[in-house]
C-alpha positions in Angstrom: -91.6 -18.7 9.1 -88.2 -17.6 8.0 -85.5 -18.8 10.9 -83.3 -15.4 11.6 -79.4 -15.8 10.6 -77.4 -17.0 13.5 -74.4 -14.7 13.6 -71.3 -17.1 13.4 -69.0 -17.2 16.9 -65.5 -16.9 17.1 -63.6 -20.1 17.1 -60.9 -20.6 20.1 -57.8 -22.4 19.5 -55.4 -23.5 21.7 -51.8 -23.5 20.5 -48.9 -25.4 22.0 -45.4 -24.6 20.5 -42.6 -26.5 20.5 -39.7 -24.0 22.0 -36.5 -25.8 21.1 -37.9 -25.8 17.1 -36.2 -23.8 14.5 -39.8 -23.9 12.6 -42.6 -23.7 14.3 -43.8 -27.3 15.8 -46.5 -28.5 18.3 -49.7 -29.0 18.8 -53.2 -26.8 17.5 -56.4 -28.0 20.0 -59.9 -27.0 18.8 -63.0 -26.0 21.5 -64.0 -29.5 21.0 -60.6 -31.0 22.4 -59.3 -32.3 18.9 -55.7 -32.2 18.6 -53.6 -31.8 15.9 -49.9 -32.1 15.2 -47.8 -29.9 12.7 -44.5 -28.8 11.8 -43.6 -25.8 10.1 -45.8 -22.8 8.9 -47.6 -25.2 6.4 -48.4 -27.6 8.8 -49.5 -25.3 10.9 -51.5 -23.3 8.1 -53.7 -27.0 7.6 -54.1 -27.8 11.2 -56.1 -24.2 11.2 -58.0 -24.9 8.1 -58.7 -28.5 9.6 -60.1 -27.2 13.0 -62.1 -24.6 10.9 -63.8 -27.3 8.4 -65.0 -29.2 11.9 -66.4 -26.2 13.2 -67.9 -25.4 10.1 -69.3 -28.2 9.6 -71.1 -28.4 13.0 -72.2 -25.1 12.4 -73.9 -26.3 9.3 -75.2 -29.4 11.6 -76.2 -27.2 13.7 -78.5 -24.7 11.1 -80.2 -28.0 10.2 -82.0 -28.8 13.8 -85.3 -27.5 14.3 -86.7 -27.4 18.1 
């Protein structure tokens, strides 16, 4: 029997910004309460593709279990 495809969820960040920067600086949090630090809108572009490869991937974890 063919498991039905599990429509993917949103993924919630929380973003803490640095005020007194000239580029954007802080901190991105993921659901899951990992933090990372970045500076400028690079750093801030790989913290987003970083908390979206662990959420990914627990996804894919995730497809693997059977009940």
């Amino acid at each position: 029997m063919n498991a039905l495809p599990v429509e993917p969820r949103p993924v919630r960040l929380i973003l803490d910004l640095d005020p007194r920067s000239a580029a954007p600086a802080g901190t991105l949090t993921a659901r899951s309460g990992t933090a990372s630090r970045f500076t400028g809108w690079v750093g801030l572009t790989r913290a987003i593709e970083l908390a979206l490869a662990t959420e990914r991937g627990k996804a894919a974890a995730t497809e693997g279990e059977h009940p």
